[in-house]
N, CA, C and O atoms as CSV, one atom per row, in Angstrom:
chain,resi,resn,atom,element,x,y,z
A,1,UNK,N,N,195.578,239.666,133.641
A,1,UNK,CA,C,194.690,238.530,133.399
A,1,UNK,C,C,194.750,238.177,131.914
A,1,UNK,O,O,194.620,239.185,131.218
A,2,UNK,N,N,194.897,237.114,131.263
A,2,UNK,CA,C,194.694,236.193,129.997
A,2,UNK,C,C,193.457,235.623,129.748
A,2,UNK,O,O,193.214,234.492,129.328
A,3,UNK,N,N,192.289,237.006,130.212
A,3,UNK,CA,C,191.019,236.589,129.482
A,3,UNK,C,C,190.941,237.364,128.159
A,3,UNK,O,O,191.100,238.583,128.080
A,4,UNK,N,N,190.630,236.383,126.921
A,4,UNK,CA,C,189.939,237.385,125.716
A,4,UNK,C,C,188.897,238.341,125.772
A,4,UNK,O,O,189.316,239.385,125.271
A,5,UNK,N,N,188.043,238.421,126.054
A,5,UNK,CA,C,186.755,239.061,126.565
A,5,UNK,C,C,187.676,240.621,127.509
A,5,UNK,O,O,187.229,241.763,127.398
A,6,UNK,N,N,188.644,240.372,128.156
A,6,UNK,CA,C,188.875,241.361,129.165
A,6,UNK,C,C,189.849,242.152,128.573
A,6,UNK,O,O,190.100,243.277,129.004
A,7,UNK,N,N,190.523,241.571,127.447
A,7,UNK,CA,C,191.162,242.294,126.289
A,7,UNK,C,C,190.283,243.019,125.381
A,7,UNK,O,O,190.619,244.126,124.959
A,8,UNK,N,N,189.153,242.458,125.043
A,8,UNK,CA,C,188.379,242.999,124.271
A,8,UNK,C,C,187.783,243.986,124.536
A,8,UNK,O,O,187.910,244.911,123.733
A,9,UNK,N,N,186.975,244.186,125.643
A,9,UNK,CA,C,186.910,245.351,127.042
A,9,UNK,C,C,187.388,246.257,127.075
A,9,UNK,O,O,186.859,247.362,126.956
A,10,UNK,N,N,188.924,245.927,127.307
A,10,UNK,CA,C,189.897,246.842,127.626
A,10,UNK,C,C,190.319,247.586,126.315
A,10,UNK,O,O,191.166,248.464,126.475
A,11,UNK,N,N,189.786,247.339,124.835
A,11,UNK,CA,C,190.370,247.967,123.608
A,11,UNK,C,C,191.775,247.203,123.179
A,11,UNK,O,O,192.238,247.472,122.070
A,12,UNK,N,N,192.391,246.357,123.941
A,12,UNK,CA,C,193.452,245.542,123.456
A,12,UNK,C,C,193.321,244.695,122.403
A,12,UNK,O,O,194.305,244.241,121.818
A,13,UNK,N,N,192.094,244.414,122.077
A,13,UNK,CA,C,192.094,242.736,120.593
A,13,UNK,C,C,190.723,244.291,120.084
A,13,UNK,O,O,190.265,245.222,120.746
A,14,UNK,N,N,190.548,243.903,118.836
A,14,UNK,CA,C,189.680,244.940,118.369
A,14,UNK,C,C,188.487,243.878,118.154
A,14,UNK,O,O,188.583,242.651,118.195
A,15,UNK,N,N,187.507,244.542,117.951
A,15,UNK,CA,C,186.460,243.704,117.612
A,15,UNK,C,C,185.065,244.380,116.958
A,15,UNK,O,O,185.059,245.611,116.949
A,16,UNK,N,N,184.149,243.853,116.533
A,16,UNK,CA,C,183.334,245.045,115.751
A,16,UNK,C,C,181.976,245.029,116.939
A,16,UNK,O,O,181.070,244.281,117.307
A,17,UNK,N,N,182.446,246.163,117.179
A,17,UNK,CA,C,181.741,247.231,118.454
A,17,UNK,C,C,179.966,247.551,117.866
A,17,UNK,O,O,179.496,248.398,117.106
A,18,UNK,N,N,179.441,246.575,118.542
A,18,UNK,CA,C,178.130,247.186,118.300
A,18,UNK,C,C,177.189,248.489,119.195
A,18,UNK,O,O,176.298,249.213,118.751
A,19,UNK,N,N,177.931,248.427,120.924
A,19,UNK,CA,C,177.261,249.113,121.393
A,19,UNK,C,C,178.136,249.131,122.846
A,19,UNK,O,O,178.612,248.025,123.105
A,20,UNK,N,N,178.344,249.872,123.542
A,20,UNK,CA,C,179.245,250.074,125.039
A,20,UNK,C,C,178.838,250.975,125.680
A,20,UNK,O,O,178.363,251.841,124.945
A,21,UNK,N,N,178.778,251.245,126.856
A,21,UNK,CA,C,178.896,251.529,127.644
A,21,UNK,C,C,179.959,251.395,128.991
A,21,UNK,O,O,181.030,250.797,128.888
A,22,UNK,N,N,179.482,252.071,130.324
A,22,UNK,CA,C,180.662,252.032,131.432
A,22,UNK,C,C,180.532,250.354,131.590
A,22,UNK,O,O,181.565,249.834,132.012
A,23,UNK,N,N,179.653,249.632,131.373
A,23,UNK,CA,C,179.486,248.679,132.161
A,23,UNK,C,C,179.558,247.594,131.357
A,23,UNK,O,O,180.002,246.514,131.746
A,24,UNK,N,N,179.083,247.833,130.071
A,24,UNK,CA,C,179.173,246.464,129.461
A,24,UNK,C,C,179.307,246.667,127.981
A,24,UNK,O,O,178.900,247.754,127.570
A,25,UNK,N,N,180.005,245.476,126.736
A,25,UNK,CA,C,180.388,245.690,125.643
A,25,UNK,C,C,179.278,244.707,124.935
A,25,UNK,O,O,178.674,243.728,125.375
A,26,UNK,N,N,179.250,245.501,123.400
A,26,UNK,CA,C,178.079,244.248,122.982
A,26,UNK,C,C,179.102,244.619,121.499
A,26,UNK,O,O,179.593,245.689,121.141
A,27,UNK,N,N,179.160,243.145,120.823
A,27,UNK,CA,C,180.323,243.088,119.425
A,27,UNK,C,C,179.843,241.962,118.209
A,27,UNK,O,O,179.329,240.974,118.733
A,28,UNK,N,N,179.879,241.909,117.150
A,28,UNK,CA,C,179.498,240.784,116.336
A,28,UNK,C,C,180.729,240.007,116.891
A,28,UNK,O,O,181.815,240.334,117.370
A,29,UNK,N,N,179.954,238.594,116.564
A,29,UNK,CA,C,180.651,237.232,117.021
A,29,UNK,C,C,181.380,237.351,115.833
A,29,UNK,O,O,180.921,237.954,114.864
A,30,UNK,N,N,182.832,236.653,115.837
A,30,UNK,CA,C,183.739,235.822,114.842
A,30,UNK,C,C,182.844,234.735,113.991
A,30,UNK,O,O,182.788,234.675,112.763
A,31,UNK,N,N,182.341,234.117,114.677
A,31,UNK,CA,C,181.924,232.679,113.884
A,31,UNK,C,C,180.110,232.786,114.522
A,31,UNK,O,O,179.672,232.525,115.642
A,32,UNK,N,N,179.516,233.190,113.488
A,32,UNK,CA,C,177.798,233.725,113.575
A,32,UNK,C,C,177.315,232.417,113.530
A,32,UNK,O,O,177.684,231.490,112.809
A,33,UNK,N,N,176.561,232.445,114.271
A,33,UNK,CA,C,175.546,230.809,114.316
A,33,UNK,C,C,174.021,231.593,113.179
A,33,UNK,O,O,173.142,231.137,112.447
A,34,UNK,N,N,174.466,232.939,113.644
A,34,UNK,CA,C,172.767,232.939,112.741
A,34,UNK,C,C,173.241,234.857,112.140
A,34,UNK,O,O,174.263,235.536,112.241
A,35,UNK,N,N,171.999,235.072,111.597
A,35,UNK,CA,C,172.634,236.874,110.391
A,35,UNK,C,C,172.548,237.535,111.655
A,35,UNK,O,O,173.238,238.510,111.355
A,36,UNK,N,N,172.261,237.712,112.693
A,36,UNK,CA,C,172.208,238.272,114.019
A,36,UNK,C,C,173.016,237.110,115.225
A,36,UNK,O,O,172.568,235.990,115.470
A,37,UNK,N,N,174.043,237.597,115.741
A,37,UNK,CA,C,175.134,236.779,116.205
A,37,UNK,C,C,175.597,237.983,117.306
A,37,UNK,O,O,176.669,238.445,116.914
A,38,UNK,N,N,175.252,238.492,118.264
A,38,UNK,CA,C,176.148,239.366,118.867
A,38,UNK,C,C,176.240,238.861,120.634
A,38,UNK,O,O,175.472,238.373,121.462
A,39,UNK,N,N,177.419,239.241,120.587
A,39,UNK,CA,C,178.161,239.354,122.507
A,39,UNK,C,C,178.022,240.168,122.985
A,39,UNK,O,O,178.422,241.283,122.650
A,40,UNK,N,N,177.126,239.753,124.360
A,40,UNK,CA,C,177.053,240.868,125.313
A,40,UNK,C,C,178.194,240.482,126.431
A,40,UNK,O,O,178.397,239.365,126.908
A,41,UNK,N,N,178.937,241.801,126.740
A,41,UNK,CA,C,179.877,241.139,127.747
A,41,UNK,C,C,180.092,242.017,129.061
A,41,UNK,O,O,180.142,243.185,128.674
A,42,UNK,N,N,180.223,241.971,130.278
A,42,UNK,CA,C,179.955,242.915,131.341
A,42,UNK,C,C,181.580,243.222,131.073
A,42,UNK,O,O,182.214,242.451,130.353
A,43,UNK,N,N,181.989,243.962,131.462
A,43,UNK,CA,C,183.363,244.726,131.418
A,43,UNK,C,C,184.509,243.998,133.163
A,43,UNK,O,O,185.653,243.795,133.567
A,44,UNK,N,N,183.170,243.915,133.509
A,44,UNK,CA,C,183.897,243.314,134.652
A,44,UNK,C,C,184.314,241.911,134.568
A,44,UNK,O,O,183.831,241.421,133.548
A,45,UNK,N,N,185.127,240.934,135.334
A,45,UNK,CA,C,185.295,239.852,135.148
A,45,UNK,C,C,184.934,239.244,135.661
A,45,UNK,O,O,185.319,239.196,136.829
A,46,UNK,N,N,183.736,238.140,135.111
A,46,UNK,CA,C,182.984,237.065,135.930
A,46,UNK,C,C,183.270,235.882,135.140
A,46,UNK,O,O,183.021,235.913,133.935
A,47,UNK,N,N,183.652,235.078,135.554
A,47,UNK,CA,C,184.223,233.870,134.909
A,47,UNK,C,C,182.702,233.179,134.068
A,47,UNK,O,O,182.972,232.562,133.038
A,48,UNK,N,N,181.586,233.231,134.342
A,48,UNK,CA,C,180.809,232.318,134.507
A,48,UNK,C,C,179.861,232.277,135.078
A,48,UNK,O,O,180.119,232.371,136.279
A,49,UNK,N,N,178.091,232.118,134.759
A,49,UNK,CA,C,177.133,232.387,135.229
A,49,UNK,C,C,177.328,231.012,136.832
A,49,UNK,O,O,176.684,231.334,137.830
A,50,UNK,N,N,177.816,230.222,136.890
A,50,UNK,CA,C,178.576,229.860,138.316
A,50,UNK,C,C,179.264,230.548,139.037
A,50,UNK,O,O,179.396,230.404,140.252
A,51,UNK,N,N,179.747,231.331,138.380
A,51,UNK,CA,C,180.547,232.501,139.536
A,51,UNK,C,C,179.979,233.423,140.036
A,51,UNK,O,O,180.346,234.033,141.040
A,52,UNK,N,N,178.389,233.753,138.959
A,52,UNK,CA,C,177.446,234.723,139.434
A,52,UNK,C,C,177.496,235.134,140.942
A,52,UNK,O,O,178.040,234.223,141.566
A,53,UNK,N,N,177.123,236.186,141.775
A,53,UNK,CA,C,176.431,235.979,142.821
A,53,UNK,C,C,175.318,237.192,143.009
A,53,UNK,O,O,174.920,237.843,142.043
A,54,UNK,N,N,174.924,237.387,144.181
A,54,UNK,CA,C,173.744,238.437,144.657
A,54,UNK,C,C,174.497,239.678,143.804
A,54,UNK,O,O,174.071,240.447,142.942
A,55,UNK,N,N,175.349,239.575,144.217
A,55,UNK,CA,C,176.222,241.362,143.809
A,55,UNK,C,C,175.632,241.602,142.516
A,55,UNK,O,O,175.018,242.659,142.367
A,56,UNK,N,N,175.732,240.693,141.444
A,56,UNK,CA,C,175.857,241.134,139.892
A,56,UNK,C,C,174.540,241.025,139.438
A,56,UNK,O,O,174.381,241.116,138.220
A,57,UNK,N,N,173.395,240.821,140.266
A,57,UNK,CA,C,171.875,240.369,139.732
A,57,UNK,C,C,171.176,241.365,138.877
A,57,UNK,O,O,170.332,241.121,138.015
A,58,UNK,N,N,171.841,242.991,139.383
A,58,UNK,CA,C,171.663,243.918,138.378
A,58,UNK,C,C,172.063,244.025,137.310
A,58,UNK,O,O,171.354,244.463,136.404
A,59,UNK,N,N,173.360,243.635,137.129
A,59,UNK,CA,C,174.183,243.967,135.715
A,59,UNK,C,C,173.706,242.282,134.859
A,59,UNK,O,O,173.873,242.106,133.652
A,60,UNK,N,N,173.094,241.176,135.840
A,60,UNK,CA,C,173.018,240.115,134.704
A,60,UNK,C,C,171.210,240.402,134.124
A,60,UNK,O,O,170.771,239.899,133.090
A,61,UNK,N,N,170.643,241.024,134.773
A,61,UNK,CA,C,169.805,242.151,134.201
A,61,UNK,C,C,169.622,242.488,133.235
A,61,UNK,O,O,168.809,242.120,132.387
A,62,UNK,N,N,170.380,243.255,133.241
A,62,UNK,CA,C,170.542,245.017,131.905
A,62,UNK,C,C,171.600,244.133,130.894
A,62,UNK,O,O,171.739,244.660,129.790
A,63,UNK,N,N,172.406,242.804,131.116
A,63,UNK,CA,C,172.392,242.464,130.313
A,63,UNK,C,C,171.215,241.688,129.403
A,63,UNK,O,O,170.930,241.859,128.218
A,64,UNK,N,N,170.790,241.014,130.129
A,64,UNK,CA,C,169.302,240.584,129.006
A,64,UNK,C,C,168.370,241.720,128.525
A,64,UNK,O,O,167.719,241.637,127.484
A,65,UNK,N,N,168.349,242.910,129.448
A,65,UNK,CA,C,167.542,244.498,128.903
A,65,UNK,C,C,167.944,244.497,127.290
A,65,UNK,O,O,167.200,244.491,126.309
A,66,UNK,N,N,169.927,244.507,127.409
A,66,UNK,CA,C,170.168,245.065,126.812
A,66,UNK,C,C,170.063,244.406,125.432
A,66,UNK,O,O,169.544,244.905,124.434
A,67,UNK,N,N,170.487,243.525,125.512
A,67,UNK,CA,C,170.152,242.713,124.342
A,67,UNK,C,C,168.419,241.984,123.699
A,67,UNK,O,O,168.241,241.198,122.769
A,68,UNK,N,N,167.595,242.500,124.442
A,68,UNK,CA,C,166.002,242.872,124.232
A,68,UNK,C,C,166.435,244.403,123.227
A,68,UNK,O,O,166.124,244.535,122.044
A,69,UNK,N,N,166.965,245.114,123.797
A,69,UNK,CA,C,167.099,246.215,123.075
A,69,UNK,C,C,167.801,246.519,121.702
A,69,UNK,O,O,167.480,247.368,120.871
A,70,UNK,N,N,168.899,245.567,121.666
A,70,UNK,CA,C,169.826,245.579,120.310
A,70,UNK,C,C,168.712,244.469,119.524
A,70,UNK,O,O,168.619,244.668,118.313
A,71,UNK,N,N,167.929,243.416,120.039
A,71,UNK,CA,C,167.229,242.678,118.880
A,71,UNK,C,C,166.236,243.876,118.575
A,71,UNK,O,O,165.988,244.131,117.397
A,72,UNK,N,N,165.767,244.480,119.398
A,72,UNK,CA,C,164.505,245.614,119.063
A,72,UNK,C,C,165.118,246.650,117.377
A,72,UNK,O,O,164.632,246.895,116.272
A,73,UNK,N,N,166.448,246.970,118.135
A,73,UNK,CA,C,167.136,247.788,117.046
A,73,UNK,C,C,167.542,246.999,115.602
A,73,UNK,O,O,167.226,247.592,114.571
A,74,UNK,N,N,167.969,246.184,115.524
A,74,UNK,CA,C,168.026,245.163,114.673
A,74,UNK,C,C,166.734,244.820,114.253
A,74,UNK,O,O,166.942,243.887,113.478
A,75,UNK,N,N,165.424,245.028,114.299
A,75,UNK,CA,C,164.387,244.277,113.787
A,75,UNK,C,C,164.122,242.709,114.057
A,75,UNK,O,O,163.250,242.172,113.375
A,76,UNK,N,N,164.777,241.993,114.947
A,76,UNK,CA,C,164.302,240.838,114.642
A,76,UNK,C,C,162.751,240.911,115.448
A,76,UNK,O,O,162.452,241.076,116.630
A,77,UNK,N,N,162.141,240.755,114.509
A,77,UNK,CA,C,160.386,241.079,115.182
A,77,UNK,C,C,159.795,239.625,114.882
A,77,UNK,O,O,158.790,239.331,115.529
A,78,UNK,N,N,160.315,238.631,113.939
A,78,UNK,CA,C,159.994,237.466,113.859
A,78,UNK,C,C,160.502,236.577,115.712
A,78,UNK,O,O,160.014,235.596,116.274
A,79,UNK,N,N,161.329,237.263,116.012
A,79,UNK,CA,C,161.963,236.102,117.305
A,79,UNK,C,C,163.474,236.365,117.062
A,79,UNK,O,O,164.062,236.593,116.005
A,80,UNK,N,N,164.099,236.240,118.770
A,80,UNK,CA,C,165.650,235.820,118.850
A,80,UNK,C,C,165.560,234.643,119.853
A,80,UNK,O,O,164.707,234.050,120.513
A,81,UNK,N,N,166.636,234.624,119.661
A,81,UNK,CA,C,167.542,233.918,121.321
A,81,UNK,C,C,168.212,234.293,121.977
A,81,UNK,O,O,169.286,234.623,121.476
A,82,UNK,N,N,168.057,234.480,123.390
A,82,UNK,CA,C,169.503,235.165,124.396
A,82,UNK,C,C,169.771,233.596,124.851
A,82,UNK,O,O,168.987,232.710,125.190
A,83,UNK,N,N,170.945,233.623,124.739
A,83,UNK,CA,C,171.326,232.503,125.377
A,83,UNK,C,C,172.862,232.625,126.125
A,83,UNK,O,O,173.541,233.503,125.591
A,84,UNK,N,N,173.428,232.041,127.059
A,84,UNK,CA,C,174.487,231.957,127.947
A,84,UNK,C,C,174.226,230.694,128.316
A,84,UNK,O,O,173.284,230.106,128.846
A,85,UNK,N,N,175.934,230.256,127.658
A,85,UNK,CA,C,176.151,228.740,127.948
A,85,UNK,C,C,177.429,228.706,129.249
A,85,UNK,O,O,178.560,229.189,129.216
A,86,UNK,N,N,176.731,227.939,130.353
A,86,UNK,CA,C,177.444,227.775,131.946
A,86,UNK,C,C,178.072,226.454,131.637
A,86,UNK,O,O,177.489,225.370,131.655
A,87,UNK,N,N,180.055,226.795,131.186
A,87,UNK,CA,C,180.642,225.393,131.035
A,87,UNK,C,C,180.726,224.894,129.982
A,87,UNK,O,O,180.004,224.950,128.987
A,88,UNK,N,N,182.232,224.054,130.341
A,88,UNK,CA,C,182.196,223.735,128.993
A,88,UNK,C,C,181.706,222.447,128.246
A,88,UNK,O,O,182.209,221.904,127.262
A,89,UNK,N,N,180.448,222.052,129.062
A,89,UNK,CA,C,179.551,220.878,128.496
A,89,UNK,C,C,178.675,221.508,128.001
A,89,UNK,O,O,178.055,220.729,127.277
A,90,UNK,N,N,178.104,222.801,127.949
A,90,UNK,CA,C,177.332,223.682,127.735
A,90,UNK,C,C,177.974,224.344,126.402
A,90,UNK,O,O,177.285,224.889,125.539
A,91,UNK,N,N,178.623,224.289,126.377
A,91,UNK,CA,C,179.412,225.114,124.895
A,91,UNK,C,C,180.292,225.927,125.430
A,91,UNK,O,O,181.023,226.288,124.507
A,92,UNK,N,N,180.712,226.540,126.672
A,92,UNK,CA,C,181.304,227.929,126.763
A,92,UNK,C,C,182.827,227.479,126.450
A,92,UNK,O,O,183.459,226.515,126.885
A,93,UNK,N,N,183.156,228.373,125.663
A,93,UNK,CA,C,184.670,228.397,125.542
A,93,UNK,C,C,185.868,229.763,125.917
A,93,UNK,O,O,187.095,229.731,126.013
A,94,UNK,N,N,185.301,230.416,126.001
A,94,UNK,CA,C,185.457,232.075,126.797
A,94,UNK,C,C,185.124,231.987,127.660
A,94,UNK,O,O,183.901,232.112,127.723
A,95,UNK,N,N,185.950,231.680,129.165
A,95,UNK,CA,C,185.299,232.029,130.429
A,95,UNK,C,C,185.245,233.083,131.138
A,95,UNK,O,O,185.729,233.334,132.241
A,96,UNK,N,N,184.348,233.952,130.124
A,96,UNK,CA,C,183.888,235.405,130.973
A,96,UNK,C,C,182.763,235.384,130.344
A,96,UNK,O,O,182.506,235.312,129.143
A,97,UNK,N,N,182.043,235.460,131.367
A,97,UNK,CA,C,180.491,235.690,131.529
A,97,UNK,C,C,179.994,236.759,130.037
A,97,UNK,O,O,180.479,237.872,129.831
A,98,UNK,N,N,178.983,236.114,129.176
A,98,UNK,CA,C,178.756,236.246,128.153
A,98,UNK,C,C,177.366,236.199,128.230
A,98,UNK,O,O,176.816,235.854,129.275
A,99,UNK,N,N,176.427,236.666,126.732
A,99,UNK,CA,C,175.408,236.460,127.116
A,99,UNK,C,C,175.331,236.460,125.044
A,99,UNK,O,O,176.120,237.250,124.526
A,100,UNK,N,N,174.685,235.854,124.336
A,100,UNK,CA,C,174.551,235.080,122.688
A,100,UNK,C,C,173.010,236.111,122.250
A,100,UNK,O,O,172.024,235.916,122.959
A,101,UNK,N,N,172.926,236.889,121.390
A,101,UNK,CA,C,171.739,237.665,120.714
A,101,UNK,C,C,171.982,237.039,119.950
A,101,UNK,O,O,173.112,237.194,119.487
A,102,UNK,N,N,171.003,235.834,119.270
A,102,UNK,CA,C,170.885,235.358,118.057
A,102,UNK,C,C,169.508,235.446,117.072
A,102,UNK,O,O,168.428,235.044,117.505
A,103,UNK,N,N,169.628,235.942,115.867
A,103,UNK,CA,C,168.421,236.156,116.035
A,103,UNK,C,C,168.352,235.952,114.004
A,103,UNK,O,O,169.137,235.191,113.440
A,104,UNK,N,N,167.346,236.736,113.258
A,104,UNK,CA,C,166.952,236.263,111.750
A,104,UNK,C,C,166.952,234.980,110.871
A,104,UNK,O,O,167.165,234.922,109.660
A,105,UNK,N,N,166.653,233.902,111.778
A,105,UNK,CA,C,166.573,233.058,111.375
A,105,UNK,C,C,165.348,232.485,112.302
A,105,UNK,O,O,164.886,232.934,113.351
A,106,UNK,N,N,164.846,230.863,111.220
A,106,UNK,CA,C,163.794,230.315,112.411
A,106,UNK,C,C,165.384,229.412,113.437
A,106,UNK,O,O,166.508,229.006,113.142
A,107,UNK,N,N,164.653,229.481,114.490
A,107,UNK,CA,C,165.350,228.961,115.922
A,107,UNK,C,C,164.675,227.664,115.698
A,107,UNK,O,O,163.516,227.705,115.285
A,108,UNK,N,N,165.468,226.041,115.999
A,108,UNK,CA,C,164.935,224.678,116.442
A,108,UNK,C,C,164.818,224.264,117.593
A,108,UNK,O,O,165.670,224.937,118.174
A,109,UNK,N,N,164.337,223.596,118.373
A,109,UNK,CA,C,164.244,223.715,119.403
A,109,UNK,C,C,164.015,221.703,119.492
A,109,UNK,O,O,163.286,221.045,118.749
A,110,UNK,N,N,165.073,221.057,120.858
A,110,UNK,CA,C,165.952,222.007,121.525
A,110,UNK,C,C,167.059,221.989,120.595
A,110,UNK,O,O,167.297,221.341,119.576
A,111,UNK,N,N,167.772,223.046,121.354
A,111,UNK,CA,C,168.727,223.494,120.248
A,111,UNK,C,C,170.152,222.530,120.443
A,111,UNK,O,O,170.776,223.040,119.512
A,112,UNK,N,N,170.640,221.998,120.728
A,112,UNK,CA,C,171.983,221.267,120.985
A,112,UNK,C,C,172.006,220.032,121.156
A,112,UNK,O,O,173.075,219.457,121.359
């Protein structure tokens, strides 16, 4: 497969590893929208919160757990954002299911 994300996963493209497990990778972004910028990514390949189904309702879960948990560790106690953009009218440009910890800054709202 010629997904980035599934290279990244797999240890093939390097990237700066914030936190992994069996199931899912969390990494600072390339291009930070904010001083807290990180990817949560399931290890498995889901193209897209459209591709979601019943099966993955756990792992799309423990991904928002998890990234409650890396802003916890990080301090952002002022506020973050989890965000996952579905498409590419939505912003997504990586189509593997992603999930955006943005956080130390004030957030505008709406945002795009």
């Amino acid at each position: 497969m010629d997904c980035l994300f599934c290279k990244i996963a797999a240890g093939q493209i390097a990237s700066r590893k914030v936190w992994e497990d069996a199931r899912i990778l969390a990494f600072e972004d390339i291009h930070p929208a904010a001083p807290t910028h990180i990817l949560l990514i399931p290890k498995q390949h889901i193209s897209g919160m459209d591709a979601a189904e019943a099966a993955h309702d756990e792992l799309l879960g423990y991904l928002q757990r998890m990234a409650a948990q890396l802003a916890r560790e990080r301090k952002l106690t002022g506020g973050y954002r989890i965000v996952v953009n579905a498409g590419p009218d939505a912003g997504q440009s990586v189509f593997h299911l992603h999930v955006h910890l943005l956080g130390g800054r004030p957030m505008s709202w709406p945002p795009g």
